[in-house]
N, C-alpha and C positions, 0 to 999 in steps of 0.2 A: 697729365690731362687736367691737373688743376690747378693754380697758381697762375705763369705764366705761358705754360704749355698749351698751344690751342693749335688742332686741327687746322691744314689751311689746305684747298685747293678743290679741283674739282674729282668726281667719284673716281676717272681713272687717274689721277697722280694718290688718289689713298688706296688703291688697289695694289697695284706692287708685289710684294711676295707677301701682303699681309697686313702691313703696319704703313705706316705715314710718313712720306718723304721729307717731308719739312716741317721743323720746329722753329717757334721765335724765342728768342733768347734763352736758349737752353742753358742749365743753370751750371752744368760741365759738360766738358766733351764726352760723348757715349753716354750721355743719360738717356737719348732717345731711343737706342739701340737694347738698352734696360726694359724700358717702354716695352716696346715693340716684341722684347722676349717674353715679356710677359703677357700680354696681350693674346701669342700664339700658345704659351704653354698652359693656362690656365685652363682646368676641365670646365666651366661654365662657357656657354658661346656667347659670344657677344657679339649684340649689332650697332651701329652707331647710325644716330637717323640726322637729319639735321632739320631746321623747324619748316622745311614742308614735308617731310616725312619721307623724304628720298634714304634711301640706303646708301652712306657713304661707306663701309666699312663693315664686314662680318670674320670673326675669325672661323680657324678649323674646328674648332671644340662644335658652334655651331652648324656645320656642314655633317660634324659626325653625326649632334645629337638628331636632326631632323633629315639630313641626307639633302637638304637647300644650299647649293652656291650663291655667290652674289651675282649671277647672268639670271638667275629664278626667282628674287628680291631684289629688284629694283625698286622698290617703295612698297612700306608697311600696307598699305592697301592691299595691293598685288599679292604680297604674301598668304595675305588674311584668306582671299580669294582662294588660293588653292591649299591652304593649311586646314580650312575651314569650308569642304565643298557645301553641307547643309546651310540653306541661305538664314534659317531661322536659327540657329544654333551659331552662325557667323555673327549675327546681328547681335544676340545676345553677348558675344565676345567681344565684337569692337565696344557698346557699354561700357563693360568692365575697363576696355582699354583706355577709352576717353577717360573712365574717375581715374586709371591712372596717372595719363596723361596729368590729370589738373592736381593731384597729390590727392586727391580724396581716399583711397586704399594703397598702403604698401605695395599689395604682390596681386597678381591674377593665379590662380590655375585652369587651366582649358584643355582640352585635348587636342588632341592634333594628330592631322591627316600626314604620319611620311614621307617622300617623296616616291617611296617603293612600295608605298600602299597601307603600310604600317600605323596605326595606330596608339600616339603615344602621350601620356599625360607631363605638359610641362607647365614649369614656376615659372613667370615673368616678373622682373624687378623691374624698377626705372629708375636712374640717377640723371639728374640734369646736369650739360656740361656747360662751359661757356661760347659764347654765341647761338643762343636759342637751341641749342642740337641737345639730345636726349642719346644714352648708352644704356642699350637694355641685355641684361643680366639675363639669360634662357639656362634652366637646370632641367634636365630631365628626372621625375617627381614618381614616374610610373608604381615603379615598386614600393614608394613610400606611399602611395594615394592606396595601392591595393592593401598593405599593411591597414593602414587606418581606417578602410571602407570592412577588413576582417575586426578589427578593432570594434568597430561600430557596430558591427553584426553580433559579436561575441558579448558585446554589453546591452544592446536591447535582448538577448537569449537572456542575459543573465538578469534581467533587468527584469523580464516576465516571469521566469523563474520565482525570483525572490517575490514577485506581487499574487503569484499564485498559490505560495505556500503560505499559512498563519503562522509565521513567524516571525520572531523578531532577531535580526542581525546587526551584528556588532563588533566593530573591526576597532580591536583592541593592539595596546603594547605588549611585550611579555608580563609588565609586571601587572596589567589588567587597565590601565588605564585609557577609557574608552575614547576613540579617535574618529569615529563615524558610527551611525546607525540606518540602519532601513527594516521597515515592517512592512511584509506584506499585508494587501489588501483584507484580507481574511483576518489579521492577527488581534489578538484579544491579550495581549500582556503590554497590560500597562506599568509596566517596571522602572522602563527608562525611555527619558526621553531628549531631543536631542538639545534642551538647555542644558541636561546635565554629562557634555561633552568636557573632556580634563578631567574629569572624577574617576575614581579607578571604581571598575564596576562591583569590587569584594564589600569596598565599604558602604553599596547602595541595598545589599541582599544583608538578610537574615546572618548571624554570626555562623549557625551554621552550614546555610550554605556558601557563605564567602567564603569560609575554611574551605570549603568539597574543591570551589571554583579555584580558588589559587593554586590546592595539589594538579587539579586538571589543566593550568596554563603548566606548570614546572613538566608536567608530564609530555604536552605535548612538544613544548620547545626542546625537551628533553630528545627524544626519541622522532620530531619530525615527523608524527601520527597522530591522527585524533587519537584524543583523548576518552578513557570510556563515560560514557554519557554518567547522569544521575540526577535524581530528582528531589527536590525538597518544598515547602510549605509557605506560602504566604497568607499573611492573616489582614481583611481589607474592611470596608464598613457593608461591604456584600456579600463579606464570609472569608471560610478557609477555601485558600484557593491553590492547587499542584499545579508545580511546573517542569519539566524535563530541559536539560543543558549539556549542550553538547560543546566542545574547543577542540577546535581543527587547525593546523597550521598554514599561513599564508608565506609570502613572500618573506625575506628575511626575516625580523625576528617578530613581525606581524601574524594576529591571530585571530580567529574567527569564532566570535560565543553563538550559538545559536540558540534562543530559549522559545521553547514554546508551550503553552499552557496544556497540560492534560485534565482538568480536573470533572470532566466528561468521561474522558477513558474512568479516572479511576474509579470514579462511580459507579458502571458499567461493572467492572471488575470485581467490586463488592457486591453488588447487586447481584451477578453473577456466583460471586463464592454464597453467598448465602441461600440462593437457586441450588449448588449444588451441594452445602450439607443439609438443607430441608431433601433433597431426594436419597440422599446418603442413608437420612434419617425412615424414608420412606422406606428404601430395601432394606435396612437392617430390619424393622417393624416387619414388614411382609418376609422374611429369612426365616424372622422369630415364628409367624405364624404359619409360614409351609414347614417348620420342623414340628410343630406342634401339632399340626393334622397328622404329616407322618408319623408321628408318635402315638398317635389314636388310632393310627390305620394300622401299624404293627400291632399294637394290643388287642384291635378288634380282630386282624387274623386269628392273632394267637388264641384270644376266645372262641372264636370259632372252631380252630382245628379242637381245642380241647374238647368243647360241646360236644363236635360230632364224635371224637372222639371215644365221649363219657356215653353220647347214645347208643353207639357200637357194641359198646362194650355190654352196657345195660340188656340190648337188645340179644347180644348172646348173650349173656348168664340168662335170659329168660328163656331161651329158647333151649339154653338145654336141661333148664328146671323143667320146664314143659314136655321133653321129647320135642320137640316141634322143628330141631336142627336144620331137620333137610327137608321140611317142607317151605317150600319158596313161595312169598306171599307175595303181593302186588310192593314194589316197593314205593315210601313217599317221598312226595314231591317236597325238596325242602330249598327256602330260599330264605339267604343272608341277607339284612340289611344295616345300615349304619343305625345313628341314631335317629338322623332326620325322614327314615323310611326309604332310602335311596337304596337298590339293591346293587349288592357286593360282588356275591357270586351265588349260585344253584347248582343243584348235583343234576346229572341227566337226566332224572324223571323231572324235575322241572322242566327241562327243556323241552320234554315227550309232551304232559302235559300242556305246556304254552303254546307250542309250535313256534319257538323264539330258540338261536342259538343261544350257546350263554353269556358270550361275549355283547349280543344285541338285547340281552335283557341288562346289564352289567351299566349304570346308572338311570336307568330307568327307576321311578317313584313305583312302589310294591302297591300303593293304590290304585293304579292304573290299570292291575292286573283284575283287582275284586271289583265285581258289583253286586249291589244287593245287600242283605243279611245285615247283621250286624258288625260284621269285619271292620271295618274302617276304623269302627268308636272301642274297642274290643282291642284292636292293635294299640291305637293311638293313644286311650286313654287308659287302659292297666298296664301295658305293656310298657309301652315304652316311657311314659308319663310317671307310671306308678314303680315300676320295674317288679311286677311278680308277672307269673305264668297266666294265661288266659285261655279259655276256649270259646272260641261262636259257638251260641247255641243254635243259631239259625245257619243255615247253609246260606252258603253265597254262590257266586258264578264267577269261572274263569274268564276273560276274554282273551281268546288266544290270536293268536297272530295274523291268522285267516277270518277272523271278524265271528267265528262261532262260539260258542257258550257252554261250558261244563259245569256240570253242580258240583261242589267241593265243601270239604268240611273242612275248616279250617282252628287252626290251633298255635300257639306260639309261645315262648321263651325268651326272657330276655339277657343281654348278654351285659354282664357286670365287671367293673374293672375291680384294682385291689381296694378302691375308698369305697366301691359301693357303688359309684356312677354307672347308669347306662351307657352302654358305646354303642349298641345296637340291639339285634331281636332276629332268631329263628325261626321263620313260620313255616308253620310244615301243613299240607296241604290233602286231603283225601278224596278220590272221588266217591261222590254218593251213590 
C-alpha cells in the first residue's frame, strides 16, 4: 500500500473476497497475496475511502467490530448517518472527523451506534494513501474508555479526598526521597514544599525526627503495612510547633508520608491533663475533708454515748442514795448537737416534747426549736463558745411541730474532745 503498490479499480473489483484484485508492478510474485493476508487477519478494521469519500474497501475485523458490511458503507457519510443517529452528537463527530481529515489531531474517539443496536466506544486513526484515498485504522476502545472514565473517577475521589483532609502528602522512594507532594486545602504544615522535590525528606525534618522517619520507611517496605505513626517537634519564628507522621506503602517500592500538624490537639491535651489533676487535687482535698468530719462525727457519738452514759449512771447512784429508785419521775427531754448547734440525735422525750420524730428533728438548727429567754446567748455563748456547763435562768418556749408553745427550762453541757475542743453540746430540757 506504499511505494509502488496502489489500489486500482472501481468498489466491486476491490470487493472480492476482501482484498484487491490488481496490483502495478509488484515488487515479487505473491507479495499482494501477503497484502491481502494481512489486511484480512488484522484485529483492527479497516476502511479504505478514496478522495470523495466513497468506500472502496472494508475488512472483517471491521464488520466484526461494528457489525457494518460494505452494502451499509457505501460512503463515510452514510455511515456517519447510521453509526451516529443523534444529529447533534453526529455533527459534533464529523468536526472531529474533518481536523482528521486535514491532520489536525491524530485519532478521534466517538461512540457508536452498532448495527444491532449496541453501543460501542471506537478509536479512529487516518493514514493517507497514494491517490488522494485515506485507510482508516477502527479499534474498539470500549473497555479501555470505561477503565479510564474509572480511572478519572477514582482520581477526582482521591483528589477531594486529599483537599479535604489538613494534610500534607508525600509520595516518596523507599529511601525517602521525595517524588511528589499535595496539601490539602485545610493543611497548615509548612514543612515541605514542592521546590524541594529530589531531597530525601530525613534530611528536611529535625535529626530526630529523620531518624523516627527512615525506621518508619524500613518498616513499612519491610512488612508492606503502614508504618506506626509518631510524632515529633518543630521549632518556627511562630513557635514550637507538633506534628504526627504517618508511612504507608504504595505501589512498588513507592511510599506515602502523611504529616499533619497537631499542635491544637496537643494543647488541648495539656490543657486537659492539667483540668484533670487540678480536680484530682480537688477530690483528694474534699476526701481529706469528708474523712475529717467523719472523724468529728465518730468522736462526737462517742461523747455522746459516754455523756449519757455518765448521766445514767450519776442519776442512779442518786437515786438510790435518795431511796427514790422506783419512783419514776417525768423524764427529760435531751437533745444532741454538733458544734455548730445542728442537732444529732434526741431520746424520746424529745420527740414527746417537740412533736418532731427524731429523725425530722436530726439536722435541724437547736435554735429553731427555743424562743424567748435567754437560751440562744446561754447555749451559744458559754457553751459551746466557752465550753463549760450553763443554765437559762429565764425559761424559754418550745415550738413544736404543730406550731404550739411549751415553757421549758433549759440547761446544757458541753461535749469535749481528748485536746479540750468542743465537738458539740447536751441540752436537756424541762418543762415548767
Amino acid at each position: 500500500m506504499t511505494g509502488n503498490n496502489t489500489f486500482q479499480g472501481t468498489g466491486d473489483e476491490i470487493s472480492g473476497i476482501g482484498g484487491v484484485r490488481e496490483f502495478r508492478e509488484s515488487p515479487c510474485p505473491g507479495e499482494e497475496i501477503v497484502y491481502l493476508s494481512i489486511l484480512r487477519e488484522v484485529p483492527d478494521g479497516l476502511v479504505l475511502l478514496d478522495d470523495r469519500g466513497t468506500c472502496r474497501y472494508l475488512n472483517e475485523a471491521f464488520t466484526r467490530i461494528t457489525g457494518y458490511t460494505r452494502e451499509d458503507v457505501p460512503t463515510l457519510e452514510a455511515w456517519f448517518e447510521r453509526a451516529h443517529p443523534n444529529p447533534a452528537y453526529r455533527q459534533k463527530v464529523q468536526g472531529q472527523g474533518q481536523e482528521l481529515f486535514r491532520g489536525d489531531r491524530n485519532a478521534l474517539v466517538a461512540s457508536v451506534v452498532r448495527r444491532d443496536g449496541k453501543v460501542r466506544d471506537l478509536e479512529i486513526r487516518r493514514a493517507p494513501v497514494e491517490g488522494g484515498c485515506s485507510l482508516l485504522a477502527v479499534r474498539d476502545v470500549t473497555e479501555h474508555a470505561l477503565v479510564e472514565e474509572h480511572l478519572r473517577q477514582a482520581t477526582s475521589e482521591l483528589t477531594a479526598v486529599i483537599e479535604a483532609f489538613p494534610d500534607l502528602f508525600l509520595r516518596l522512594n523507599a529511601d525517602g526521597t521525595i517524588l511528589d507532594s499535595r496539601a490539602g486545602r485545610l493543611s497548615d504544615v509548612p514543612l515541605v514544599s514542592r521546590a524541594l522535590l529530589g531531597r530525601r525528606l530525613q534530611d528536611l525534618l529535625p535529626a530526630g525526627a529523620g531518624e523516627a522517619l527512615g525506621n518508619s520507611l524500613l518498616e513499612a517496605v519491610r512488612t508492606n503495612a503502614p508504618a506506626a505513626p509518631f510524632e515529633f517537634i518543630c521549632s518556627d519564628a511562630g513557635g514550637v510547633r507538633h506534628y504526627e507522621a504517618r508511612v504507608v506503602p504504595l505501589y512498588e517500592t513507592h511510599l506515602m508520608a502523611v504529616i499533619r500538624e497537631i499542635t491544637e490537639r496537643k494543647r488541648a491535651e495539656q490543657e486537659l491533663h492539667r483540668h484533670r489533676e487540678h480536680l484530682e487535687e480537688l477530690v483528694a482535698e474534699r476526701t481529706k475533708e469528708l474523712e475529717h468530719a467523719n472523724q468529728q462525727l465518730e468522736r462526737l457519738l462517742y461523747y455522746i454515748e459516754m455523756t449519757e452514759r455518765r448521766a445514767a449512771e450519776e442519776w442512779l447512784d442518786s437515786s438510790i442514795e435518795q431511796g427514790t429508785l422506783d419512783a419514776a419521775g417525768p423524764e427529760e427531754a435531751r437533745i444532741t448537737t454538733d458544734a455548730a448547734g445542728t442537732i444529732v440525735i434526741v431520746n424520746t422525750a424529745a420527740e414527746f416534747l417537740t412533736g418532731y420524730a427524731g429523725e425530722d428533728l436530726a439536722g435541724l438548727s437547736v435554735w429553731s426549736l427555743l424562743s424567748g429567754g435567754d437560751a440562744a446567748e446561754v447555749l451559744a455563748s458559754e457553751v459551746l463558745a466557752r465550753g463549760r456547763s450553763g443554765e437559762c435562768t429565764v425559761e424559754a418556749m418550745v415550738v413544736r411541730k404543730d406550731g404550739s408553745r411549751r415553757p421549758v427550762r433549759v440547761s446544757a453541757d458541753p461535749i469535749l474532745d481528748d485536746e479540750g475542743a468542743v465537738t458539740g453540746m447536751i441540752c436537756t430540757l424541762r418543762q415548767a
